[in-house]
C-alpha positions in Angstrom: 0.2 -13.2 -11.2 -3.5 -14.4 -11.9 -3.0 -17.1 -8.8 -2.5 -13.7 -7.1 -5.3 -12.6 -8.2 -7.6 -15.4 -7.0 -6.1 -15.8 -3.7 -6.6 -12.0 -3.0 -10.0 -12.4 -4.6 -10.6 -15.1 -2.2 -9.9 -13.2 0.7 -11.5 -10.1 -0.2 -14.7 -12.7 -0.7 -14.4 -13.8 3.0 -14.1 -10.2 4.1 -17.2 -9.3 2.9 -19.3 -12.4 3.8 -17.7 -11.3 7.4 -16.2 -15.6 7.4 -14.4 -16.5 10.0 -12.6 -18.8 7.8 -12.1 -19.1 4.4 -10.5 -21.7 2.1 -7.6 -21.6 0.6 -5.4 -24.2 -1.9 -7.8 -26.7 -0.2 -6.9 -26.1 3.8 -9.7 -23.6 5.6 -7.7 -20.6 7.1 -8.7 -18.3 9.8 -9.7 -14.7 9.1 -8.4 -11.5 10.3 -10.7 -9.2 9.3 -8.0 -6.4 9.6 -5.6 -8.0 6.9 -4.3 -5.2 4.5 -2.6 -6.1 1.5 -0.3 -3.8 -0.3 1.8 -3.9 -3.6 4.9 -1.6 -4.6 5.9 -1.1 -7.5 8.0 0.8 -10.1 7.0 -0.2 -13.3 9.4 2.6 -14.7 12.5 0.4 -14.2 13.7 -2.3 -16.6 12.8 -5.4 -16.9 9.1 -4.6 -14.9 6.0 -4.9 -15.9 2.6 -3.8 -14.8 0.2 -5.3 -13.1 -2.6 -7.1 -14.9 -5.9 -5.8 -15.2 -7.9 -8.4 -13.3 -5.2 -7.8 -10.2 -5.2 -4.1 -10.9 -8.9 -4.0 -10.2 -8.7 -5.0 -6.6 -6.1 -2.6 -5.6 -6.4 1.5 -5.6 -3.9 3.4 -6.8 -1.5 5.9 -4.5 0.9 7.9 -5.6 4.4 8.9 -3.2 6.8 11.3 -4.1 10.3 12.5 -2.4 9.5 14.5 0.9 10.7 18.1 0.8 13.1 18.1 3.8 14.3 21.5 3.6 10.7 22.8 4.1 9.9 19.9 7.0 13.0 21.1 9.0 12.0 24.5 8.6 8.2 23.8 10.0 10.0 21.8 12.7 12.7 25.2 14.1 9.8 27.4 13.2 7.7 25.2 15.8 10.3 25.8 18.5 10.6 29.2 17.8 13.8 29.8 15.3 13.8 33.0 13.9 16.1 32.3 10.8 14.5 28.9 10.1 14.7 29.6 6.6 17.9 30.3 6.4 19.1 27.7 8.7 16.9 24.7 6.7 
């Protein structure tokens, strides 16, 4: 994971010097300046483990739970005028 680390680090670098290009494992790659890099984990499972600090600190935290459906298709007939949307969701 810390050859993660330095390759995010490395484009993260080239991001804020606003590079065109940056290089990587010795070829020079073009930038997007868009790029958005995302991780998912569950380190509740077995056999995970977290994320090391260094690769930790160039990531922020966001936390997803289960979507209450019930309540979202009671919104959605409320919103086209169900009267007994509650009871119906």
């Amino acid at each position: 994971l810390s050859v993660i680390a330095m390759q995010i680090q490395a484009i993260l670098h080239a991001i804020r010097d606003k590079s065109k290009h940056f290089p990587l494992h010795g070829e020079v790659i073009p930038l997007n300046p868009t790029v958005g890099i995302f991780i998912t984990m569950n380190p509740g499972y077995a056999g995970r483990t977290e994320l090391p600090e260094n690769l930790k600190a160039l990531f922020r935290p966001v936390a997803m739970m289960v979507p209450d459906t019930r309540l979202i298709a009671e919104v959605m007939m409320l919103s086209q005028g169900f009267k007994d949307a509650e009871d119906l969701s």
